[in-house]
Backbone as XML, in Angstrom:
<?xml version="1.0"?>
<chain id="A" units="angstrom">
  <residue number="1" name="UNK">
    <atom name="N" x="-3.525" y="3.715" z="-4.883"/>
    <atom name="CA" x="-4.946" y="3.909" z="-4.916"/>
    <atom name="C" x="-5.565" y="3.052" z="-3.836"/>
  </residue>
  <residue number="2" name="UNK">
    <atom name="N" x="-6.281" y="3.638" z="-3.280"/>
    <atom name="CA" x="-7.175" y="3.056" z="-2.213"/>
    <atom name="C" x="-8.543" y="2.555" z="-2.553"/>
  </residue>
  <residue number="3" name="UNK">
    <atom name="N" x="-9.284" y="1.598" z="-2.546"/>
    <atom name="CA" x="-10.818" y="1.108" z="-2.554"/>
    <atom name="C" x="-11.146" y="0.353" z="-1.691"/>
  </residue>
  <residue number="4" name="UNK">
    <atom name="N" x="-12.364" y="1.211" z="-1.274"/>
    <atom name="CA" x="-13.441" y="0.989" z="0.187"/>
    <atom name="C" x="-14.628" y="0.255" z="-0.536"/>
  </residue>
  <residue number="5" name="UNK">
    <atom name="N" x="-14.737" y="-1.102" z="-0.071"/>
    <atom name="CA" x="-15.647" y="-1.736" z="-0.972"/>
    <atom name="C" x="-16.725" y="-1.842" z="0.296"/>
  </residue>
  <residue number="6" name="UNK">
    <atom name="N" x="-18.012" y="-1.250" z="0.046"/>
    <atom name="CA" x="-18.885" y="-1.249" z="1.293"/>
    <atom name="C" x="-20.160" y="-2.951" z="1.081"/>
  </residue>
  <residue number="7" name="UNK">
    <atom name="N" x="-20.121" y="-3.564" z="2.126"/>
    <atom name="CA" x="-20.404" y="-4.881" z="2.369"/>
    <atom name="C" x="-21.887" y="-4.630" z="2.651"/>
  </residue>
  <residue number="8" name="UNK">
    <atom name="N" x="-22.991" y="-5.934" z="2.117"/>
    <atom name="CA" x="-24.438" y="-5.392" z="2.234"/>
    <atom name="C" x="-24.555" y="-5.401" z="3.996"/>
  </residue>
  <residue number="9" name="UNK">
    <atom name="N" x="-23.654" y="-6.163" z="4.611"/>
    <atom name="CA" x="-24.012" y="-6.391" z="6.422"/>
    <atom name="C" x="-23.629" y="-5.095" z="7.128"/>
  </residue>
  <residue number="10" name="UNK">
    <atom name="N" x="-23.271" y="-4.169" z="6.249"/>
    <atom name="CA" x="-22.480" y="-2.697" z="6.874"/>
    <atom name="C" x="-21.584" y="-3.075" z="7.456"/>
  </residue>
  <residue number="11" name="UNK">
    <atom name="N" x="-20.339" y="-3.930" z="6.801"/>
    <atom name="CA" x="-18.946" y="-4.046" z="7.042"/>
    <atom name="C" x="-18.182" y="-3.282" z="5.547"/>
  </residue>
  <residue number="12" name="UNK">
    <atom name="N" x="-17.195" y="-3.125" z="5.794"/>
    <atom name="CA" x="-16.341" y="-2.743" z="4.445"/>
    <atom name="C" x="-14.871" y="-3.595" z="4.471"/>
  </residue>
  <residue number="13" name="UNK">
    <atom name="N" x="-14.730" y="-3.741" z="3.223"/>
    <atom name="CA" x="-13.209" y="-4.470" z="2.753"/>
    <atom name="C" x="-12.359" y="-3.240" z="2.179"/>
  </residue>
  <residue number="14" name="UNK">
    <atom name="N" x="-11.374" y="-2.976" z="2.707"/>
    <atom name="CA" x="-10.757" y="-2.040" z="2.190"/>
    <atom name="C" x="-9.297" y="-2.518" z="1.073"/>
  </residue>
  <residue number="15" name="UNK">
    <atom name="N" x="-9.208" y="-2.000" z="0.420"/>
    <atom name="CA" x="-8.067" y="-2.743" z="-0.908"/>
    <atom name="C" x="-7.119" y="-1.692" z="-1.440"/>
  </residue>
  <residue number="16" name="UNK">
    <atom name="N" x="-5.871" y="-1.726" z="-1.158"/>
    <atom name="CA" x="-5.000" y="-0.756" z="-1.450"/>
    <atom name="C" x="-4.065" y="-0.954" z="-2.379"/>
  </residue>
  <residue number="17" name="UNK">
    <atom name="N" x="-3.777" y="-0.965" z="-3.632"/>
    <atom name="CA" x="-2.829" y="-0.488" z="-4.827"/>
    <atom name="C" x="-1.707" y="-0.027" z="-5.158"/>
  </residue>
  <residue number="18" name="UNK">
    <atom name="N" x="-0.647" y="-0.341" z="-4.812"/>
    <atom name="CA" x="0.764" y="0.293" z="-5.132"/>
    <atom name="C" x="1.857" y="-0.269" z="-5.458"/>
  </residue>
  <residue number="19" name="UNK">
    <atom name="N" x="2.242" y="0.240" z="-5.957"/>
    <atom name="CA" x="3.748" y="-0.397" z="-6.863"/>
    <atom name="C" x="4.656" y="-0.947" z="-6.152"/>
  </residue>
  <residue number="20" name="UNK">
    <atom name="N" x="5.472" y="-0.174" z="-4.621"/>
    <atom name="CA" x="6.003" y="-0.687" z="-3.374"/>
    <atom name="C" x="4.703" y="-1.526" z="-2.551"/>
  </residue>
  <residue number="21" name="UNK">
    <atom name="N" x="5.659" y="-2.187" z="-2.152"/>
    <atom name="CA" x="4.922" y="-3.354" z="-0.565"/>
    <atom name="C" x="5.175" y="-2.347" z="0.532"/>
  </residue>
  <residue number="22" name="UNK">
    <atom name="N" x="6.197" y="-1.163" z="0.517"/>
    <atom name="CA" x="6.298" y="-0.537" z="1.726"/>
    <atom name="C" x="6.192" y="0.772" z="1.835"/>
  </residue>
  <residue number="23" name="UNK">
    <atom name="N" x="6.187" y="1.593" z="2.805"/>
    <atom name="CA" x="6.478" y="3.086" z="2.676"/>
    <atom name="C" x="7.679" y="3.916" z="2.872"/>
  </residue>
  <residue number="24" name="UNK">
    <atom name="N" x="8.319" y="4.587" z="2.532"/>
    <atom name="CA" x="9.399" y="5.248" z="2.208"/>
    <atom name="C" x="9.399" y="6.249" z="3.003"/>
  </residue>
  <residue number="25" name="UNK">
    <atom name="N" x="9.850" y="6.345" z="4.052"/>
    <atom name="CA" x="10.444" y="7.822" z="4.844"/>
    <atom name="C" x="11.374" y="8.351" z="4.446"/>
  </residue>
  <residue number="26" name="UNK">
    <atom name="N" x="11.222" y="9.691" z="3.412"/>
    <atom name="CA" x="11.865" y="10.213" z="2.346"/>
    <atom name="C" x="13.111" y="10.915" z="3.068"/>
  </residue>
  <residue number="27" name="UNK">
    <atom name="N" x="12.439" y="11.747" z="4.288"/>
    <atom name="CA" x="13.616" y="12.208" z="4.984"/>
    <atom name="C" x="14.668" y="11.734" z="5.981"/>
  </residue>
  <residue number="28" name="UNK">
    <atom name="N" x="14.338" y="10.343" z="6.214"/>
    <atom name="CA" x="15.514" y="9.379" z="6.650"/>
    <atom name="C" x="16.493" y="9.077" z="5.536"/>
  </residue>
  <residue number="29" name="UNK">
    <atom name="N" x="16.407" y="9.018" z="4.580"/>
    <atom name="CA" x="17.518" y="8.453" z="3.468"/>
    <atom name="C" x="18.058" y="9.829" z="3.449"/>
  </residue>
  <residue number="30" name="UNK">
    <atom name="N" x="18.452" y="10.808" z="3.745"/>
    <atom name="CA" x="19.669" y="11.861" z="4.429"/>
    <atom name="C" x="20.107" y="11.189" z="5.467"/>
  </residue>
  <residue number="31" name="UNK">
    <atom name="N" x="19.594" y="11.156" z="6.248"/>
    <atom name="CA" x="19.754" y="10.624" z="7.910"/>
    <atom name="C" x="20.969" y="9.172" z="7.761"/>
  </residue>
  <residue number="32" name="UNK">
    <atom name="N" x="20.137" y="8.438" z="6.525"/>
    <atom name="CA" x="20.978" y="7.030" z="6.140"/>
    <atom name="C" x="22.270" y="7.179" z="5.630"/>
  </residue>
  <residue number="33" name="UNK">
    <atom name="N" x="22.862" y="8.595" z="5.039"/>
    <atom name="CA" x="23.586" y="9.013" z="4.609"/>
    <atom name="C" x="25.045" y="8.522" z="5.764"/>
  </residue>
  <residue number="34" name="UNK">
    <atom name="N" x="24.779" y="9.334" z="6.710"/>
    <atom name="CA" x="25.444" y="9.342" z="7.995"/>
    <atom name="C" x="25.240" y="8.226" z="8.945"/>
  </residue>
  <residue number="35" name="UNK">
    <atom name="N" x="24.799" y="8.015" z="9.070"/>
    <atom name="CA" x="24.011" y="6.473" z="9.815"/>
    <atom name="C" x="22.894" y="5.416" z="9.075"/>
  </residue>
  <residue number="36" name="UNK">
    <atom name="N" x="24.270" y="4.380" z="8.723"/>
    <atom name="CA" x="23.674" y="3.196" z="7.834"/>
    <atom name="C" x="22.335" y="2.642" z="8.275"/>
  </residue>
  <residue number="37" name="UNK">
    <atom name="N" x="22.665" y="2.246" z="9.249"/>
    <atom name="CA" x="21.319" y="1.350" z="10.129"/>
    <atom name="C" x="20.197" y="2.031" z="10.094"/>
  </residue>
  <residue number="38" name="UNK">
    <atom name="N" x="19.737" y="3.108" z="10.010"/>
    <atom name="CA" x="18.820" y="4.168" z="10.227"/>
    <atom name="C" x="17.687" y="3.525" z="8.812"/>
  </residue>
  <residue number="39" name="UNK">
    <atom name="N" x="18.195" y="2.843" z="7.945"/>
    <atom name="CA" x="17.860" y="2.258" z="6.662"/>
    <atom name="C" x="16.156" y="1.299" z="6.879"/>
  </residue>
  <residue number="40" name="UNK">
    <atom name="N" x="16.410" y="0.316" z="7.726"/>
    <atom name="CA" x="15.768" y="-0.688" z="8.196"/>
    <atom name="C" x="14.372" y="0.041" z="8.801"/>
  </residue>
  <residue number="41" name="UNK">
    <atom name="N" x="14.722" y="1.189" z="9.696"/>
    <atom name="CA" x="13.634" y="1.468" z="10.187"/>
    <atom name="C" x="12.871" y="3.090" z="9.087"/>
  </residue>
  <residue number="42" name="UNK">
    <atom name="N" x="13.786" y="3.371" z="8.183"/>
    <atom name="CA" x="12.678" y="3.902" z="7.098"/>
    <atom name="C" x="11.825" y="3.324" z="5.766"/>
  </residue>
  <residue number="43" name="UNK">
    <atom name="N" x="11.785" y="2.153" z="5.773"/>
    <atom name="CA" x="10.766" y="1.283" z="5.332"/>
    <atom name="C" x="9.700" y="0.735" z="6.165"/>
  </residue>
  <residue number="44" name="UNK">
    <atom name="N" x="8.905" y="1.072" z="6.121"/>
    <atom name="CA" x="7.483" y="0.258" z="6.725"/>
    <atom name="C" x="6.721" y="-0.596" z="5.477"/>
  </residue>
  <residue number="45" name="UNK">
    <atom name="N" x="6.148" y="-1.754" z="6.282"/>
    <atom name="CA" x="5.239" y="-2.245" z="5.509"/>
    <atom name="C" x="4.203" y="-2.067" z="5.461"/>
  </residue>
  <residue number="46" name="UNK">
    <atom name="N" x="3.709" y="-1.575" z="4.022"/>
    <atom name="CA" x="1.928" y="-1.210" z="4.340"/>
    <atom name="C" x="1.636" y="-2.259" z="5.276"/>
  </residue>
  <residue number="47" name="UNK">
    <atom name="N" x="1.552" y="-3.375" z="5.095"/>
    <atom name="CA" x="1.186" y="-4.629" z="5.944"/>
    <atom name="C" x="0.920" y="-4.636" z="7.311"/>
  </residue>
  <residue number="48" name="UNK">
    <atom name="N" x="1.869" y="-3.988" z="7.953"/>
    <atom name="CA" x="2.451" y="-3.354" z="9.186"/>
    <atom name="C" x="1.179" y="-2.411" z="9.602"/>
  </residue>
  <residue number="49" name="UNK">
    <atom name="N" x="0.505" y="-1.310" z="9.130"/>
    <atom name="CA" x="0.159" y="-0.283" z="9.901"/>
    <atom name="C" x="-1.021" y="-0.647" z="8.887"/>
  </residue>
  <residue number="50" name="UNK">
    <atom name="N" x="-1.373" y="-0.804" z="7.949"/>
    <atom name="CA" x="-2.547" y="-1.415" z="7.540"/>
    <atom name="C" x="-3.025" y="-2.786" z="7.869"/>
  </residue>
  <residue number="51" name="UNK">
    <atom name="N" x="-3.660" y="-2.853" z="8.983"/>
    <atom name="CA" x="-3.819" y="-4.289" z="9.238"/>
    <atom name="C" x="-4.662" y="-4.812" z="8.603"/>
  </residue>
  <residue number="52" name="UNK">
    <atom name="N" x="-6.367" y="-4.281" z="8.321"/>
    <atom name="CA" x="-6.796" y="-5.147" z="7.978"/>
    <atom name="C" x="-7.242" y="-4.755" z="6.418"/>
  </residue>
  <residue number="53" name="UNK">
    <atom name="N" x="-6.295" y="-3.970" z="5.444"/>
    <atom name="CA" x="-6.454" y="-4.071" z="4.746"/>
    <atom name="C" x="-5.764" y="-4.912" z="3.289"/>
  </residue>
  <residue number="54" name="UNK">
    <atom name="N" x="-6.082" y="-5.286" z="2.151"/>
    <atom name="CA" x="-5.455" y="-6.305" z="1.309"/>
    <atom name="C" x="-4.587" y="-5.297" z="0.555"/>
  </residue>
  <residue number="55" name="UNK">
    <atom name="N" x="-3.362" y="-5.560" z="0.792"/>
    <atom name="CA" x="-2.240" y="-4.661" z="0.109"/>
    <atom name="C" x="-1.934" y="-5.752" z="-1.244"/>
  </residue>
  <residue number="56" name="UNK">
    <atom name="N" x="-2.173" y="-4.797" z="-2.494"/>
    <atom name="CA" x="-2.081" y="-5.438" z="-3.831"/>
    <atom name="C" x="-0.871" y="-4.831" z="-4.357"/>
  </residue>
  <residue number="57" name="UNK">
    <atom name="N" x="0.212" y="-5.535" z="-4.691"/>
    <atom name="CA" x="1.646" y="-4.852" z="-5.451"/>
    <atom name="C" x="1.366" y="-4.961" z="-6.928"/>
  </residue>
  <residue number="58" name="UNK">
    <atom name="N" x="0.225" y="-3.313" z="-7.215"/>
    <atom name="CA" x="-0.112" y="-3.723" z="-8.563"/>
    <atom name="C" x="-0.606" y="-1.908" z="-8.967"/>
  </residue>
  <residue number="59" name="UNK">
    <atom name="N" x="-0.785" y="-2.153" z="-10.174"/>
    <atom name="CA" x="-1.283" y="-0.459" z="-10.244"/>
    <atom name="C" x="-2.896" y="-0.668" z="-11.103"/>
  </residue>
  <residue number="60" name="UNK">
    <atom name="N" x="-3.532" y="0.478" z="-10.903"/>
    <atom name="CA" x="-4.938" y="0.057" z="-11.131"/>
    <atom name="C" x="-4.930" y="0.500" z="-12.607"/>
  </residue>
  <residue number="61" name="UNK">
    <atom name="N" x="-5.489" y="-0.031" z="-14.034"/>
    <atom name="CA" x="-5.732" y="0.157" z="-15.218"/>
    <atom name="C" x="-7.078" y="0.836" z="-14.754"/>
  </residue>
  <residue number="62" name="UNK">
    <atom name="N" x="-8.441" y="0.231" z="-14.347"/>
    <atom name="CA" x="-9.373" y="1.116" z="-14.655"/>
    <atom name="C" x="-10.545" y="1.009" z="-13.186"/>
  </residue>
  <residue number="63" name="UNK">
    <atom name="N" x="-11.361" y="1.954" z="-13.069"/>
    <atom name="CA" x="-12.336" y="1.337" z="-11.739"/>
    <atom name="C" x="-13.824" y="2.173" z="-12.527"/>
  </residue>
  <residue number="64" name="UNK">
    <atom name="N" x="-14.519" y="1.156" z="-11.682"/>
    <atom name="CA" x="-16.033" y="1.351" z="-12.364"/>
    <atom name="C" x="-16.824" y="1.579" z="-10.481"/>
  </residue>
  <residue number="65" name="UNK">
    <atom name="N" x="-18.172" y="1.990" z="-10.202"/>
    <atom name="CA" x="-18.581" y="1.694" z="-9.041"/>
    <atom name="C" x="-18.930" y="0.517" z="-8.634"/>
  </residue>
  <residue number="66" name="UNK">
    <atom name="N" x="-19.112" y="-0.414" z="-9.151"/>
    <atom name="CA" x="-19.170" y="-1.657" z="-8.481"/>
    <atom name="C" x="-17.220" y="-2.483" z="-9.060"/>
  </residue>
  <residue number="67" name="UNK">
    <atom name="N" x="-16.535" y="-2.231" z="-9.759"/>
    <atom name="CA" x="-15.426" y="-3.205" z="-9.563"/>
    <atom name="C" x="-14.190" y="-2.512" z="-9.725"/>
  </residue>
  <residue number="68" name="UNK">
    <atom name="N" x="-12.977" y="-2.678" z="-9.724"/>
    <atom name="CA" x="-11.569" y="-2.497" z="-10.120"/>
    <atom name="C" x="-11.146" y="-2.835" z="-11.163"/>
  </residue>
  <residue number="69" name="UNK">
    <atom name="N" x="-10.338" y="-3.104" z="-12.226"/>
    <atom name="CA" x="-9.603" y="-3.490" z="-12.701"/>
    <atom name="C" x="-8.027" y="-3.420" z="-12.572"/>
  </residue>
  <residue number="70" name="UNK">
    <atom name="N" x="-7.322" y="-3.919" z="-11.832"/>
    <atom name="CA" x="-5.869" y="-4.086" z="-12.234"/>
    <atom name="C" x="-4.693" y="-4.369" z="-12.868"/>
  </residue>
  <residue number="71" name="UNK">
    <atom name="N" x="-3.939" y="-4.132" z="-12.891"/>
    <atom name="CA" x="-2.916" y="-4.449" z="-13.544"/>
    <atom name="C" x="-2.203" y="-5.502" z="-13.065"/>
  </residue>
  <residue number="72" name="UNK">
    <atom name="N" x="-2.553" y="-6.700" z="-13.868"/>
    <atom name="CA" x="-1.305" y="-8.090" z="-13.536"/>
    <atom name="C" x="0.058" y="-7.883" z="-13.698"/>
  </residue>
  <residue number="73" name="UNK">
    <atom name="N" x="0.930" y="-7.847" z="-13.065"/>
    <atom name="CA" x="2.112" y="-7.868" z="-13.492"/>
    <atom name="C" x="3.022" y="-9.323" z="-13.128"/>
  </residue>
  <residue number="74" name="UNK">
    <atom name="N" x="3.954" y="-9.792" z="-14.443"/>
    <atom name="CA" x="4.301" y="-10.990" z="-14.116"/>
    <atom name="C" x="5.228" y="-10.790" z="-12.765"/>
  </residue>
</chain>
């Protein structure tokens, strides 16, 4: 889940939600099958190509228009 929190100076904080820290290139893990190494470069980190947004390793329980609620996980 994605949330675009819009700032009163007309900036925005953007806040992203997911269970992985990374993204999964579904059709390289065939590819990895045959060529091990191929492994490393089908994970990305949100971190990576989301720069300036706050990547949360969490899943969202509930959202209202002004807040989020998440899920803590130990």
């Amino acid at each position: 889940m994605c949330v675009l929190l819009l700032l009163p100076d007309c900036s925005a904080e953007i806040f992203f939600f997911v269970k992985q820290n990374f993204f999964d290139i579904s059709y390289a893990r065939m590819r990895a099958i045959v060529e091990p190494a191929i492994v490393k470069q089908s994970l990305v980190l949100h971190s990576d190509y989301l720069k300036k947004a706050k990547v949360m390793k969490s899943s969202v329980e509930s959202t209202a228009a002004t807040e989020v609620e998440p899920v803590i996980q130990a």
